[in-house]
N, C-alpha and C positions, 0 to 999 in steps of 0.2 A: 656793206650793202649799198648799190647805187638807188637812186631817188626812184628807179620805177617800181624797184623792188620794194621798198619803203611804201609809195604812193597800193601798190598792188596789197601788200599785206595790212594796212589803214582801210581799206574799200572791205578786204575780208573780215575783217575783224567788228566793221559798222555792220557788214550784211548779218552776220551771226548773231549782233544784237539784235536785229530787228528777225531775228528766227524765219530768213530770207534762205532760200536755196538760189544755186546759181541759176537755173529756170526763171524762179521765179522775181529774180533782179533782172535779169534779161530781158523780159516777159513787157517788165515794166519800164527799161529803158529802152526798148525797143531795139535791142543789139543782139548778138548770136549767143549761145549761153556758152559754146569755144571762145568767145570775145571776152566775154568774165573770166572762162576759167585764164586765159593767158594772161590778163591782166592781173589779174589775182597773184599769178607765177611771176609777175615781175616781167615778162618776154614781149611785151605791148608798150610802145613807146605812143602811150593815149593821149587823143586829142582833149584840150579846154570844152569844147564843143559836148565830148562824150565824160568826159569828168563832170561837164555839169547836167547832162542827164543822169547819172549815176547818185549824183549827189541829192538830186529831186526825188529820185525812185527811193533814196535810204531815208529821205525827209531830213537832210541836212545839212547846215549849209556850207559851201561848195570849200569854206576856208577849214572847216571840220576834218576834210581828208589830209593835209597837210600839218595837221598837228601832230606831233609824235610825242603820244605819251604812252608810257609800259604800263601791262596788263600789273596789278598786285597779284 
């Protein structure tokens, strides 16, 4: 798994805690909600810029997407 895909799957797994639909993280980072879903997919090589709106919209901070810990 390369790091976008990593970074993509970390963003979906924050939105689902915060019981976010893709609309509605979009909505709030002010991005297309095809921009979520790709990124989500891993197929978005995403800016710092939009990582850290993403981060703001989940209420978290921006080193939180970058942690890779597994679900139990």
């Amino acid at each position: 798994m390369d790091i976008k895909q990593k970074v993509g799957k970390k963003i979906k797994e924050l939105r689902e805690l915060n019981n976010q639909s893709q609309k509605d993280l979009a909505y709030s980072c002010d991005l297309d909600r095809s921009y979520i879903a790709s990124v989500e997919n891993g197929k978005r090589n995403i800016s710092i810029v939009n990582l850290e709106k993403i981060s703001i919209a989940l209420n978290v901070p921006l080193s939180q997407i970058f942690i890779n810990e597994t679900k139990p």
